[in-house]
C-alpha positions in Angstrom: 134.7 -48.9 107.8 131.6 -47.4 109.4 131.7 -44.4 106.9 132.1 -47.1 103.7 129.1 -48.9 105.0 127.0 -46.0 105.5 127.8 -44.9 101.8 126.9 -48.4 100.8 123.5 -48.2 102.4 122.8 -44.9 101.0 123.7 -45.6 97.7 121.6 -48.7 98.1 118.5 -46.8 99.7 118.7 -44.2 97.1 118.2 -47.2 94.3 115.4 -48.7 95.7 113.5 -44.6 95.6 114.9 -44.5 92.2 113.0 -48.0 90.8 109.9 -47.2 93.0 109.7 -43.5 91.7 110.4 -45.2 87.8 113.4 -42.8 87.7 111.3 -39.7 88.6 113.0 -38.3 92.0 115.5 -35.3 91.5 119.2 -36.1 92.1 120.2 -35.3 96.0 121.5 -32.0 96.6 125.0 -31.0 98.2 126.9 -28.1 99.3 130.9 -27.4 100.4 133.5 -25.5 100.3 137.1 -25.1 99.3 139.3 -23.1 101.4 142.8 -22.0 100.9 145.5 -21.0 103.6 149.3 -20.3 103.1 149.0 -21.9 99.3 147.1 -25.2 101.0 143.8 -26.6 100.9 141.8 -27.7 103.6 140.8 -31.3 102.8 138.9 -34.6 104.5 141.4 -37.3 104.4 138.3 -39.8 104.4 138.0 -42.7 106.7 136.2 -45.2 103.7 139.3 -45.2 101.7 138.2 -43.4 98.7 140.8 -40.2 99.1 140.5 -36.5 100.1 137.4 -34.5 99.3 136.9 -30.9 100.8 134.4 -30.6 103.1 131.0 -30.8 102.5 128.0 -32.6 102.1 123.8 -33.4 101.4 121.5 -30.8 102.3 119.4 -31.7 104.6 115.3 -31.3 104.1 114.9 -27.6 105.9 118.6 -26.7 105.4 119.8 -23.7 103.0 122.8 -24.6 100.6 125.0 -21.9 102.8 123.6 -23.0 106.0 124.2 -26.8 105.4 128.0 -25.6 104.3 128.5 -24.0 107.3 127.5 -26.8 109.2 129.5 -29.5 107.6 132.4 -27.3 107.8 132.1 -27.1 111.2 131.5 -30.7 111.9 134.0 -32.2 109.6 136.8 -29.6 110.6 136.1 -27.7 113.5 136.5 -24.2 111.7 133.6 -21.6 111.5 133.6 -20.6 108.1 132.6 -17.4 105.8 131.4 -18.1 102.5 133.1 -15.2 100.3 132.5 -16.7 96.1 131.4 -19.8 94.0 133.5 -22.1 93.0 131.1 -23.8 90.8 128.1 -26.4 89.8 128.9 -30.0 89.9 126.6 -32.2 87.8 128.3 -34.8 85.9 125.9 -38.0 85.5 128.8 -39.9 87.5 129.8 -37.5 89.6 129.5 -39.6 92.8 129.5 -43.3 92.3 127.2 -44.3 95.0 124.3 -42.3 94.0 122.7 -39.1 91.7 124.1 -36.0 93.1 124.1 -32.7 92.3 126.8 -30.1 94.1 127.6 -26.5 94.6 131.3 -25.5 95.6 131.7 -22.2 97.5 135.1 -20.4 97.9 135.2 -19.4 102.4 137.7 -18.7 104.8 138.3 -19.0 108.4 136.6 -17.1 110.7 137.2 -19.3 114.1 137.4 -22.3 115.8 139.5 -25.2 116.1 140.8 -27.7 113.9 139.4 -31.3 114.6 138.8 -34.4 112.3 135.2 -36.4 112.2 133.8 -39.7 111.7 133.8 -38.6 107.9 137.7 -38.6 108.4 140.4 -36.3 109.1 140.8 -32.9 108.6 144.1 -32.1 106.6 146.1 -29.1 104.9 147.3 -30.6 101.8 149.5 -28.6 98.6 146.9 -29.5 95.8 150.3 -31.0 94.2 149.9 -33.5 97.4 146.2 -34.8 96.4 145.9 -34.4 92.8 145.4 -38.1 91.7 144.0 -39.1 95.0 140.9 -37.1 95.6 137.4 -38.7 96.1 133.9 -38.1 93.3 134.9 -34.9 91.3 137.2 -33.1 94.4 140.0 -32.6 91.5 137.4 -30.9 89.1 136.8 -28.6 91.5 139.9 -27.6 92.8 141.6 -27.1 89.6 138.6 -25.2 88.7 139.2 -23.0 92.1 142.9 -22.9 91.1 142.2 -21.9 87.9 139.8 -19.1 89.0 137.3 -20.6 86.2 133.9 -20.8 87.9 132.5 -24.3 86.4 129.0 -24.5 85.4 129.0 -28.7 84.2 
């Protein structure tokens, strides 16, 4: 419940820039990653409900794209990870249905740590067969695309 309502309030704060800017403020920015082990994908079973998403999430101000994927890797999972391709660009004017977003999806593997879950949910191996149909924004755009070996560019 606490992740729903924090989506809720940023969806909600990111409205109010957008009418006070008149629609001039660039989309937010995000960054994650899709990694693959033993023909499974490490997914965020997420705690608000809306489905599996792989990890990732909003750059922050004085953050790099890599840098701020590393990060949410790491806090959402546990795992240090290595970034080792591009998935793709995600830009679809509905991508995320609580505000303007904008993200890039990197291929990466483990490197170390341990397995955990977050506040943003829990950290999961799923068969893409498992989640297709009940992943979160555009998760199932990307992984196809990942599958696939078709870096996106939308």
């Amino acid at each position: 419940m606490k992740e729903k309502v924090k989506g809720w309030l940023a969806g909600l704060a990111y409205q109010v820039i957008v009418l006070s800017t008149l629609g001039q403020i660039s989309p937010l920015l995000g960054a994650g990653a899709i990694i693959e082990k033993d023909g499974k994908i490490l997914l965020i079973d997420r705690s608000d409900g809306l489905g599996y998403t792989v990890p990732g999430g909003i750059v922050r101000h004085r953050e790099t794209l890599e840098k701020c994927v590393l990060r949410e890797a790491r806090e959402e999972t546990g795992f240090e990870i290595q970034l080792t391709g591009l998935v793709g660009v995600y830009s679809s004017l509905k991508r995320d249905q609580r505000f303007r977003a904008i993200a890039i999806i990197y291929k990466a593997i483990i490197v170390g740590g341990t397995q955990h879950g977050s506040g943003e949910g829990e950290s999961c191996w799923r068969s893409p067969e498992e989640v297709f149909g009940h992943m979160a924004f555009d998760c199932e755009d990307m992984l196809k695309d990942y599958l696939s070996g078709q870096q996106s560019l939308s």
